[in-house]
C-alpha positions as a Markdown table, in Angstrom:
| # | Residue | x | y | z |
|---|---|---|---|---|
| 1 | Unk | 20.4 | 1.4 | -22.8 |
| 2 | Unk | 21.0 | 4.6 | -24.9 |
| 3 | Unk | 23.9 | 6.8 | -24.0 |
| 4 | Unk | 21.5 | 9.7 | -22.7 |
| 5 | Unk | 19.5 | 7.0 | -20.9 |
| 6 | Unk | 22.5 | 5.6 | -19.1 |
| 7 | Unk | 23.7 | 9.4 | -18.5 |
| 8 | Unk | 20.5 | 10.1 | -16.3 |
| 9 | Unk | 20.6 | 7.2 | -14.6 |
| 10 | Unk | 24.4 | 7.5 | -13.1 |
| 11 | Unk | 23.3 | 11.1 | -12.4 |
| 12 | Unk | 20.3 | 10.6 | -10.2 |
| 13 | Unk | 22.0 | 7.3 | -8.6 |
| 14 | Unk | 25.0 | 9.8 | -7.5 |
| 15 | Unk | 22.5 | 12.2 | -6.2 |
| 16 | Unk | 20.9 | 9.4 | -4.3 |
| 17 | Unk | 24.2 | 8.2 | -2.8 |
| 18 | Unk | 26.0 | 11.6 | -2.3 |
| 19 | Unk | 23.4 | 13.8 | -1.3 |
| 20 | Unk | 20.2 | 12.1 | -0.1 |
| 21 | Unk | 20.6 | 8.9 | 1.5 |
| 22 | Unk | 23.1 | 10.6 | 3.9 |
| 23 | Unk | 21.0 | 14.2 | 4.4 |
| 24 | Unk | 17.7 | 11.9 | 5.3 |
| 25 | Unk | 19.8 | 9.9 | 7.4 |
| 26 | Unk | 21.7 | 12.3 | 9.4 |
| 27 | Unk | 18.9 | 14.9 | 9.3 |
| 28 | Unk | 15.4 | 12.4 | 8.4 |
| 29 | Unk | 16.0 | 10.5 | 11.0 |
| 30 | Unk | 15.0 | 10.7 | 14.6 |
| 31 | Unk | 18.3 | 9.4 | 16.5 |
| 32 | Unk | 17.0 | 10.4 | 20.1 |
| 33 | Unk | 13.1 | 9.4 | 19.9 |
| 34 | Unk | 13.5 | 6.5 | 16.9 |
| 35 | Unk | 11.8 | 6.4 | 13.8 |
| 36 | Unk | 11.4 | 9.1 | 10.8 |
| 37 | Unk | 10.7 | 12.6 | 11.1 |
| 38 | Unk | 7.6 | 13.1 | 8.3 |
| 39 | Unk | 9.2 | 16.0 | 6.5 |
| 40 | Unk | 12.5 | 17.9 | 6.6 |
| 41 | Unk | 12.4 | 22.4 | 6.0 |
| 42 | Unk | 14.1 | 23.8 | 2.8 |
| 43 | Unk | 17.0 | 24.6 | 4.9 |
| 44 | Unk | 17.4 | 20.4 | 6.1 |
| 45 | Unk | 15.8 | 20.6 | 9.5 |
| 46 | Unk | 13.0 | 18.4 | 10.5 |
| 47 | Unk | 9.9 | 19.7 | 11.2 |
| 48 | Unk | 7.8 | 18.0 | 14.5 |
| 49 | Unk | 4.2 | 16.3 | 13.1 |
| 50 | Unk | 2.4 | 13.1 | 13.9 |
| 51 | Unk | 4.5 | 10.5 | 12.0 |
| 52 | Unk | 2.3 | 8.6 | 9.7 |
| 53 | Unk | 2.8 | 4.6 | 9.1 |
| 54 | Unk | 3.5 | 4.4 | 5.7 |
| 55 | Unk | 6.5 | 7.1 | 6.0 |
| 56 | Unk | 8.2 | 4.7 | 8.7 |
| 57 | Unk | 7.4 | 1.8 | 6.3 |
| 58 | Unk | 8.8 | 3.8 | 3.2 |
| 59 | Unk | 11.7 | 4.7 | 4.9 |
| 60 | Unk | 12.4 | 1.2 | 5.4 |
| 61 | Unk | 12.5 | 0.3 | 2.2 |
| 62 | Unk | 14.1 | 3.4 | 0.9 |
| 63 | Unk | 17.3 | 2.7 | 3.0 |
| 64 | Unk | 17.3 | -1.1 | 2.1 |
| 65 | Unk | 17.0 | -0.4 | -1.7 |
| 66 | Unk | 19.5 | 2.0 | -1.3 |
| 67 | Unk | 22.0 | -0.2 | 0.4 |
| 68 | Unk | 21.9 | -2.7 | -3.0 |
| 69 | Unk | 22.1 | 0.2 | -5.1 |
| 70 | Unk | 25.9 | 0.7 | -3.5 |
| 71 | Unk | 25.4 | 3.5 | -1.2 |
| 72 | Unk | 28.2 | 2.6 | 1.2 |
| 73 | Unk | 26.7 | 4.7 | 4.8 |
| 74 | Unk | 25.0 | 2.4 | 7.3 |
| 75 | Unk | 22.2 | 1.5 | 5.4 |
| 76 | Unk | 22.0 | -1.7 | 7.4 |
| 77 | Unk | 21.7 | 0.6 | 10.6 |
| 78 | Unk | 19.1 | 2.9 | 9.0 |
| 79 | Unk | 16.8 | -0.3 | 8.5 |
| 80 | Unk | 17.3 | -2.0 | 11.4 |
| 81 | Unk | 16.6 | 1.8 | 13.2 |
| 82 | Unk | 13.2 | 2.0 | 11.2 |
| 83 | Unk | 11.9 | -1.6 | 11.7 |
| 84 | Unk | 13.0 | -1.5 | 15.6 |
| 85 | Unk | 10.8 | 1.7 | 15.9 |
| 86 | Unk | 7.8 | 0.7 | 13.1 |
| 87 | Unk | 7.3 | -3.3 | 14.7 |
| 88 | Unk | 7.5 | -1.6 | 18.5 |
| 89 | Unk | 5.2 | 1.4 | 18.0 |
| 90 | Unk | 2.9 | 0.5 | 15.4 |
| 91 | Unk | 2.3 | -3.2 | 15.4 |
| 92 | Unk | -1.5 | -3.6 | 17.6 |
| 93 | Unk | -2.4 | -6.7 | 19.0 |
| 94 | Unk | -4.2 | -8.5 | 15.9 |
| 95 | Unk | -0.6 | -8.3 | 13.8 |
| 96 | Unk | -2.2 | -5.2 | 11.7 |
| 97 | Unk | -0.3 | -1.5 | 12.0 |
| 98 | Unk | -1.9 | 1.5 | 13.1 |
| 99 | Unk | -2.1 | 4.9 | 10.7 |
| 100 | Unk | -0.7 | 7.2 | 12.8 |
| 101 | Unk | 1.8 | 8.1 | 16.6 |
| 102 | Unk | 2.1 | 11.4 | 17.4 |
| 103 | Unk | 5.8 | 13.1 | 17.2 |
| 104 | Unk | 6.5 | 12.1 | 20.8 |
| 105 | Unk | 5.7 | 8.4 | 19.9 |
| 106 | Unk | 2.6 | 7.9 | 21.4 |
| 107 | Unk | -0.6 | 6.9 | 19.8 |
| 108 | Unk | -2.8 | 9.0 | 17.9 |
| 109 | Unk | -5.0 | 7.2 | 15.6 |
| 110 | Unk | -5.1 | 2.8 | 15.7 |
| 111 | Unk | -7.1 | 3.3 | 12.0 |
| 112 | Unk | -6.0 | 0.2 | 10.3 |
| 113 | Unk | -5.7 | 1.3 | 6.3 |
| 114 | Unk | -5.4 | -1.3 | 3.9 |
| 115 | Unk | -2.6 | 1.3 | 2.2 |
| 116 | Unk | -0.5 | 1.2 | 5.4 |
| 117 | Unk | -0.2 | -2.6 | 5.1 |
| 118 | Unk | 0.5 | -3.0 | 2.2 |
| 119 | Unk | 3.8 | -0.3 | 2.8 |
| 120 | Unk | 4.3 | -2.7 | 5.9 |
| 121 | Unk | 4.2 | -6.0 | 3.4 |
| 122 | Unk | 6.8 | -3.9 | 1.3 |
| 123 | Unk | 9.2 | -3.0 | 4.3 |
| 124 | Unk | 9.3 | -6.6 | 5.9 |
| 125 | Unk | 10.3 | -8.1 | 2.2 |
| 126 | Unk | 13.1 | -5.2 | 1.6 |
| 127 | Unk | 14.0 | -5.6 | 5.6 |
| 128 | Unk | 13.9 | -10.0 | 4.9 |
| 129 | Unk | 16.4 | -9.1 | 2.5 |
| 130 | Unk | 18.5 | -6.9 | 4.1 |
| 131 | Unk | 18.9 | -8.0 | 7.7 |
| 132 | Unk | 17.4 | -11.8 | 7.4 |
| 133 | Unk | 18.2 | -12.5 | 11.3 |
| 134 | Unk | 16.3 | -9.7 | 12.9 |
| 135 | Unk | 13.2 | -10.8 | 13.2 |
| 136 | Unk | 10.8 | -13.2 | 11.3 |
| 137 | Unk | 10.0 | -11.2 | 8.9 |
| 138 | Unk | 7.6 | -14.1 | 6.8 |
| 139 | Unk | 5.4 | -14.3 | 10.0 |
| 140 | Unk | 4.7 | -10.9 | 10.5 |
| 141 | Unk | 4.1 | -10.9 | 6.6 |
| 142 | Unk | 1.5 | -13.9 | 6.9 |
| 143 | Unk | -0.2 | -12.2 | 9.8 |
| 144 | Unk | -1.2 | -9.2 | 7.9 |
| 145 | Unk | -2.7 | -11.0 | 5.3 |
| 146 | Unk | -4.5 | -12.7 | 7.8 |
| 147 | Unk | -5.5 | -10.0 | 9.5 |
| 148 | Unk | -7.1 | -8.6 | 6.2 |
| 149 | Unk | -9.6 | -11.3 | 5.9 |
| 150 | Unk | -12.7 | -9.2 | 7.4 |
| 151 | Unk | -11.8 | -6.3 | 4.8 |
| 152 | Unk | -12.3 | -8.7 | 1.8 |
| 153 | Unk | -15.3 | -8.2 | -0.7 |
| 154 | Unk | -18.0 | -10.6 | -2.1 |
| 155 | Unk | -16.2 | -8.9 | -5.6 |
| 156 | Unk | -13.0 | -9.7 | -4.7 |
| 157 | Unk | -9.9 | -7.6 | -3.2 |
| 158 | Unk | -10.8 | -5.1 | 0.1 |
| 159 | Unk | -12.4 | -2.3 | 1.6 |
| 160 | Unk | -10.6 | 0.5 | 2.7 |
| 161 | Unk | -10.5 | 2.3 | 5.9 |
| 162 | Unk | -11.7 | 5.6 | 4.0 |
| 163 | Unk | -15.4 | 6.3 | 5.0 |
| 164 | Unk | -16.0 | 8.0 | 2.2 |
| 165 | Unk | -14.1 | 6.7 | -0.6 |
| 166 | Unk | -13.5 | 2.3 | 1.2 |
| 167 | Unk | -13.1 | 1.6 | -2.5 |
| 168 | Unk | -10.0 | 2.2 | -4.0 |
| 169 | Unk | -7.6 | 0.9 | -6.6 |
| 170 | Unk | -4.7 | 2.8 | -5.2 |
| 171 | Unk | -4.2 | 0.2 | -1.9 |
| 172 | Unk | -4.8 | -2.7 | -4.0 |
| 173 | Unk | -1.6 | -1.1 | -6.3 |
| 174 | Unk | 0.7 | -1.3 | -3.8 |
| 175 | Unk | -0.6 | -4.4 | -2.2 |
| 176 | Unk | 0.3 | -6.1 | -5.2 |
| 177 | Unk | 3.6 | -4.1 | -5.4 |
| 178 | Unk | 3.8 | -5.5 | -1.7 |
| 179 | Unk | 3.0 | -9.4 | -3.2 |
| 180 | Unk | 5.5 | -9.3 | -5.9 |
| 181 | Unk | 8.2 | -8.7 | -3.3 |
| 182 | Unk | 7.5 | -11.2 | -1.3 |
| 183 | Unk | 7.0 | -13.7 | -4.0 |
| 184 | Unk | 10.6 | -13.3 | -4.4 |
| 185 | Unk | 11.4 | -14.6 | -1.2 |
| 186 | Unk | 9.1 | -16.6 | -0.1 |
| 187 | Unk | 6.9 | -19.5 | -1.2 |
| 188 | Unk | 4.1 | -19.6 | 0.0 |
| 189 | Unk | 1.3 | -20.1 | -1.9 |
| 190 | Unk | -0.8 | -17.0 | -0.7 |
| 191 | Unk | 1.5 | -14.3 | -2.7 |
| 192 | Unk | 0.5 | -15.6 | -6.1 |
| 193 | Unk | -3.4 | -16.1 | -5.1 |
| 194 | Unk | -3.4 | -12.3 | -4.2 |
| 195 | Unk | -1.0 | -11.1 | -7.2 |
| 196 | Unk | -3.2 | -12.8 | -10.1 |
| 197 | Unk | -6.7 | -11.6 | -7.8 |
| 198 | Unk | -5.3 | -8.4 | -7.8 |
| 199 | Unk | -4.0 | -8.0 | -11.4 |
| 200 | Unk | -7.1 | -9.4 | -12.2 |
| 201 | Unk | -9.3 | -6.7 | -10.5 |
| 202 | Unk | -7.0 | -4.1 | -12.4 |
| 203 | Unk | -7.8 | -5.7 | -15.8 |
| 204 | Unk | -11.1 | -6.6 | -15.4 |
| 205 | Unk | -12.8 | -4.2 | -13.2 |
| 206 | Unk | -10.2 | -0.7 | -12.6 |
| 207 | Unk | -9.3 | -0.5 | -16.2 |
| 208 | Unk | -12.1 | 0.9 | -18.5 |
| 209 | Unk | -13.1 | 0.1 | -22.0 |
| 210 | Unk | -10.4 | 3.3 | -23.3 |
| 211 | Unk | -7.8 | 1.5 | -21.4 |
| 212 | Unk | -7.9 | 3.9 | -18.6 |
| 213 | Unk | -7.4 | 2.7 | -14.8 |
| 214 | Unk | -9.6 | 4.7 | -12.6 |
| 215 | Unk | -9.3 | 5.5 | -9.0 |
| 216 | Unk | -12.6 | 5.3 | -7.1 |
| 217 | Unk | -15.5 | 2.5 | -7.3 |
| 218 | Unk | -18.5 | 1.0 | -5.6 |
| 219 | Unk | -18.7 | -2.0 | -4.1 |
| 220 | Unk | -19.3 | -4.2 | -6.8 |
| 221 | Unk | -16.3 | -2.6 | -8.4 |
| 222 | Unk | -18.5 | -0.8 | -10.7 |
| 223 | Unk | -16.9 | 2.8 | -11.3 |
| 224 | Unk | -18.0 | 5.6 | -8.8 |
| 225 | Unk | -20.8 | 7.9 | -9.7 |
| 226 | Unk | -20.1 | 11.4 | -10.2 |
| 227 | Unk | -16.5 | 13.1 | -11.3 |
| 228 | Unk | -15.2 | 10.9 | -8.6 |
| 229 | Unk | -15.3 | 8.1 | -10.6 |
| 230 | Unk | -14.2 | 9.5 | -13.8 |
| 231 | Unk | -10.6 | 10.7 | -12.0 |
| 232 | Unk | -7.8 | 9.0 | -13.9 |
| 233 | Unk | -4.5 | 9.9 | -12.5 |
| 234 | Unk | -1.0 | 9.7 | -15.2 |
| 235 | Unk | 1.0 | 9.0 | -12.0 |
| 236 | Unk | -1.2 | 5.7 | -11.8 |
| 237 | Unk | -1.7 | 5.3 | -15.5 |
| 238 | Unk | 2.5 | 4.8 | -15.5 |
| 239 | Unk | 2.5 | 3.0 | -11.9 |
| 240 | Unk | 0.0 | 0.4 | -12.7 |
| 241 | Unk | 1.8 | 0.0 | -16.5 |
| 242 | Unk | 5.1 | -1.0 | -14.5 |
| 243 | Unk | 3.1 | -3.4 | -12.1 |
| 244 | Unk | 1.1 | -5.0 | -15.1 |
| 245 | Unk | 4.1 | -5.8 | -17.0 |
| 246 | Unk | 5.9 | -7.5 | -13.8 |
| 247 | Unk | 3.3 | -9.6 | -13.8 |
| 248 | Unk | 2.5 | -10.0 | -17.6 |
| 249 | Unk | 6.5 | -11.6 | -17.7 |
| 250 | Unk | 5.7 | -13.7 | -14.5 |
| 251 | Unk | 2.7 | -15.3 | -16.2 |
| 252 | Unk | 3.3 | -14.9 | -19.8 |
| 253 | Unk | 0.1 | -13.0 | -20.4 |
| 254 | Unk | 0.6 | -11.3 | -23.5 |
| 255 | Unk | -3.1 | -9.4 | -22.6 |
| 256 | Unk | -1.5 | -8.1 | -19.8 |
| 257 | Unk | 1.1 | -6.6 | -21.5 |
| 258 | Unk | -1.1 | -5.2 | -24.0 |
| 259 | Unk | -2.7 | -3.6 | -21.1 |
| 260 | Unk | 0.4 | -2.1 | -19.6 |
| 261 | Unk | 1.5 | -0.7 | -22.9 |
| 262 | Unk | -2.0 | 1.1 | -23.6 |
| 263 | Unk | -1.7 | 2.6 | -19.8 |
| 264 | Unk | 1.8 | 3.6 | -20.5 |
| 265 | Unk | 0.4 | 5.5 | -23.8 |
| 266 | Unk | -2.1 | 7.3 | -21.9 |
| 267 | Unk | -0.2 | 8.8 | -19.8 |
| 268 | Unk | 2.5 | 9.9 | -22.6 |
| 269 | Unk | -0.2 | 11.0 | -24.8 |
| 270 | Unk | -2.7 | 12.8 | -22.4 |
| 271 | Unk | -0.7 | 12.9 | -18.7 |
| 272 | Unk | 2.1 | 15.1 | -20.1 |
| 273 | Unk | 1.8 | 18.7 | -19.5 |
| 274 | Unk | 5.0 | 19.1 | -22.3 |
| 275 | Unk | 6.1 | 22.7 | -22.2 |
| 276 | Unk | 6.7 | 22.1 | -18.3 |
| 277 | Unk | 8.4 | 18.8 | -19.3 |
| 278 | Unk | 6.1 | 16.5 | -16.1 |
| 279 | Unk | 3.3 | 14.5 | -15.7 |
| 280 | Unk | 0.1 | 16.4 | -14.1 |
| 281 | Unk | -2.4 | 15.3 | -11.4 |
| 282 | Unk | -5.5 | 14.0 | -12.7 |
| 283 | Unk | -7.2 | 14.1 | -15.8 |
| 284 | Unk | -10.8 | 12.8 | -16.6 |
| 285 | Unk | -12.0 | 9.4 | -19.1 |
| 286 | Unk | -12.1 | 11.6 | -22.0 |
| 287 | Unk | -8.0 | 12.7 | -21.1 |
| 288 | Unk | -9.0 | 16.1 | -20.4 |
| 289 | Unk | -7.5 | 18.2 | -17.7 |
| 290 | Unk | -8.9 | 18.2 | -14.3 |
| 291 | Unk | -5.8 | 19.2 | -12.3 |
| 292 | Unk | -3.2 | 20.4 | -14.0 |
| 293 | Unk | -0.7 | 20.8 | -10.9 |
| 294 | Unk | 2.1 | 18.5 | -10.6 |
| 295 | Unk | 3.5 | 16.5 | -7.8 |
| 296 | Unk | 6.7 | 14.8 | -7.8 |
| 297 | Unk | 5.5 | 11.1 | -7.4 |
| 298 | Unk | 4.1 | 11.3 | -10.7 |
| 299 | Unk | 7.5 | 11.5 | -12.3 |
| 300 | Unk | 9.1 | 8.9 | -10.9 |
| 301 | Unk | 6.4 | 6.5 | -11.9 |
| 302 | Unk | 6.6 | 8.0 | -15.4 |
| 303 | Unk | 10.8 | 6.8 | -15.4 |
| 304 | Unk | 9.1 | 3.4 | -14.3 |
| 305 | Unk | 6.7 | 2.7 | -17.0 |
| 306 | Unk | 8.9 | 4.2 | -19.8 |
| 307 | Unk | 11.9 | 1.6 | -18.3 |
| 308 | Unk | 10.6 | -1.3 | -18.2 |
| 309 | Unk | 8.5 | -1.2 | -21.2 |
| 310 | Unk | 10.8 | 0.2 | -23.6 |
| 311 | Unk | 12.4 | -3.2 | -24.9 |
| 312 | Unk | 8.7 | -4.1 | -25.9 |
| 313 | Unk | 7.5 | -1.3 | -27.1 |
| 314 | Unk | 6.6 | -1.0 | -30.8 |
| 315 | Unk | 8.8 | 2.0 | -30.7 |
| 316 | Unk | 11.7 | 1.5 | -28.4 |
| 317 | Unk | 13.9 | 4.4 | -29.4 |
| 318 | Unk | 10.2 | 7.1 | -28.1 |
| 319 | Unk | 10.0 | 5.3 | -25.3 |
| 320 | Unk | 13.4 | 5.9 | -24.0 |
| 321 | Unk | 13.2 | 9.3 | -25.1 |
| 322 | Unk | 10.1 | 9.3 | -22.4 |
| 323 | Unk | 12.6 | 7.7 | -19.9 |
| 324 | Unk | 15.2 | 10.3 | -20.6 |
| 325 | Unk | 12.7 | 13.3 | -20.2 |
| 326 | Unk | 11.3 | 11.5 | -17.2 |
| 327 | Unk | 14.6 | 11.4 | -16.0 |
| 328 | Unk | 14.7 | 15.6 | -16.4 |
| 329 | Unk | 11.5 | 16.6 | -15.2 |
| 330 | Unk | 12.4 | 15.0 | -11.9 |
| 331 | Unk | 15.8 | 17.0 | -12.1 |
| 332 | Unk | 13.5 | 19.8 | -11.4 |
| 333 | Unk | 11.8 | 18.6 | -8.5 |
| 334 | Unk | 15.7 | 17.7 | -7.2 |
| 335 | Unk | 16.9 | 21.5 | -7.9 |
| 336 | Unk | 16.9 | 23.0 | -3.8 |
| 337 | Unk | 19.6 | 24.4 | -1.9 |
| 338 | Unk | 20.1 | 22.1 | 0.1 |
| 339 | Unk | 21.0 | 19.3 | -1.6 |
| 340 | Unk | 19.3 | 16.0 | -0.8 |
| 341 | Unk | 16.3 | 18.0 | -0.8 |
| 342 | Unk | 12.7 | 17.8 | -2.7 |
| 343 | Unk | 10.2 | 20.5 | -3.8 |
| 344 | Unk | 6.7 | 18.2 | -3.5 |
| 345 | Unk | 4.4 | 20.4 | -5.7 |
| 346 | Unk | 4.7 | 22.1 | -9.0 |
| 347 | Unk | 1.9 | 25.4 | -10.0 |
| 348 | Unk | 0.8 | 25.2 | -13.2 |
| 349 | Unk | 2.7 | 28.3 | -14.2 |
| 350 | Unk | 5.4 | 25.6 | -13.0 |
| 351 | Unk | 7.1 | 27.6 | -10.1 |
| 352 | Unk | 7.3 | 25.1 | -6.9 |
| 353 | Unk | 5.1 | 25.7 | -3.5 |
| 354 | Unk | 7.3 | 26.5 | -1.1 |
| 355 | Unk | 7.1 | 23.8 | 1.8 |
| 356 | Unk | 9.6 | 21.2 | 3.3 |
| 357 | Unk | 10.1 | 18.1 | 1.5 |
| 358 | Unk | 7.7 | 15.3 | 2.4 |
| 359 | Unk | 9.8 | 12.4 | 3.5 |
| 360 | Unk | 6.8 | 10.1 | 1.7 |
| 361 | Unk | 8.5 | 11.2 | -1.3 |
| 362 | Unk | 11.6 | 9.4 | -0.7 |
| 363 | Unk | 10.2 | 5.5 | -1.9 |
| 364 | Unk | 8.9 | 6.9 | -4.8 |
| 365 | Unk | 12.5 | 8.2 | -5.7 |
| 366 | Unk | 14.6 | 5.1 | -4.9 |
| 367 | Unk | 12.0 | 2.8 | -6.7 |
| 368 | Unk | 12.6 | 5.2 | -10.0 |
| 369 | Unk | 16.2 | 5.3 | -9.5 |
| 370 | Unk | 16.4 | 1.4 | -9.4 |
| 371 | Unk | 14.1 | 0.3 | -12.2 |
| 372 | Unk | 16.7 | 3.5 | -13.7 |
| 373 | Unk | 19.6 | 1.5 | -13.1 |
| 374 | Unk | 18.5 | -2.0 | -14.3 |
| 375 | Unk | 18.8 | -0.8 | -17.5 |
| 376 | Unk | 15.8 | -2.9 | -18.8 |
């Protein structure tokens, strides 16, 4: 690791541990009711809205990853807080998790979205890690994937909840995000059927002859008609990049990695709006423009791809440059007076919308900050 790579690493991971795990904690969490609050105001105090799945899910995991990556508060008491309200309140009959409770707790929509389970798969492998006794955490795991059966397609992978868009490659991104854990801890021979389906789809059927990975299909996998099915996102150019090169290492598939690398390259060549310094929106399949605003996930996937692919790169020393200015275009988003904060979205004349800082954010930071840290 480069001396200005390790320097933005040790500065976000203080961040992390001095400012934001204990501001989301003391202030993120709901101590009275249980759970997450969704968002938190510019000046640190929540903000009452229907609390969505995935935010209890990534909140989960945010504290768990946090806890390895030294942060000394009670990160075992901030997971075991999340999973006792996520499993009680969310959990329906069949195994599968519902979308959506109001802010008082109660129900408010029982949707079951392939995305949401996928953040569920991700919390129970960070929580099986973390607090191996509370519950068990591999049978809750296999029921979800269980429970998925009816969504699969003749094609292979699933059909999402979305009536308008119930083909996706964004769930199926984090679903195998969600298998990758697992395979980690357990082994059972469903996590590596669903990895190599899934990393399959994504070579054979998201990614398109350029080396794009495209967002929205129809059933047959075939891409969407319309602009809807030109989208290509640089947030999911660099996401899928760091995915496809987990699992190019797990399988020795050197196409894989070829694959990753040309994503990766995409996304620095075409996804980089570089006199703000940070990835956009979404682009087109000919790289042009189609939103030029820029939330923060983006860059945190960006630090990701550039990480773990810089060893293999054909140019090392450029791609941890990319890490490094990565690394400072999320600085921006980090910039707030209260500290521990987030701005979410960034103009194209690069000023910030003013709006409280989405707590969804807060997986997509701690993932960054860890691949960050490993140095790879």
């Amino acid at each position: 690791m480069t001396a200005a790579l390790t320097l933005a690493a040790e500065s976000l991971l203080l961040w992390l541990k001095d400012e934001a795990l204990p501001l989301w904690w003391a202030k993120g969490a709901d101590h009275d009711g249980g759970g997450f609050y969704e968002m938190l105001r510019l000046d640190g105090e929540p903000v009452a809205a229907d609390r969505r799945a995935r935010v209890q899910a990534r909140q989960i995991y945010a504290y768990a990853v946090g806890g390895r990556l030294g942060w000394t508060g009670p990160w075992q008491a901030a997971v075991e807080h999340g999973l006792d309200y996520f499993i009680s309140r969310y959990r329906l009959e069949n195994g599968l998790f519902r979308t959506r409770l109001h802010a008082d707790g109660l129900p408010a929509d029982d949707t079951v979205w392939l995305y949401d389970q996928a953040f569920a798969l991700l919390a129970f492998a960070e929580g099986a890690k973390a607090l191996p006794a509370y519950v068990d955490f591999a049978a809750l795991a296999h029921r979800i994937v269980g429970g998925l059966s009816e969504r699969r397609l003749r094609a292979g992978g699933f059909r999402e909840a979305d009536a308008a868009k119930p083909f996706q490659s964004n769930p199926h991104m984090h679903l195998l995000e969600a298998c990758l854990a697992w395979r980690e801890i357990d082994d059972a021979p469903l996590w590596n059927r669903l990895i190599d389906e899934i990393a399959g789809l994504a070579l054979s059927r998201f990614i398109d002859d350029r080396g794009a990975l495209h967002e929205f299909f129809a059933e047959d996998w075939s891409f969407a008609s319309g602009t809807e099915g030109r989208i290509v996102e640089p947030g999911h150019q660099f996401e899928w990049a760091w995915l496809l090169e987990r699992w190019a290492r797990l399988r020795r598939r050197e196409d894989a990695h070829r694959a990753a690398l040309r994503l990766l390259e995409i996304g620095m060549q075409h996804g980089i709006d570089r006199t703000r310094g940070v990835a956009f929106d979404q682009m087109l399949d000919d790289f042009s423009v189609h939103s030029p605003n820029a939330r923060l996930w983006p860059q945190t996937e960006r630090i990701k791809a550039a990480s773990i692919l810089a060893d293999r790169a054909s140019d090392p020393e450029a791609v941890r440059a990319e890490a490094v200015a990565a690394a400072q275009g999320l600085r921006a988003y980090l910039d707030t007076p209260v500290r521990g904060l987030w701005r979410d979205k960034m103009n194209p004349d690069g000023a910030f919308v003013q709006e409280p800082a989405p707590a969804s954010s807060f997986y997509h930071i701690v993932c960054a900050i860890s691949e960050l840290a490993q140095g790879r």
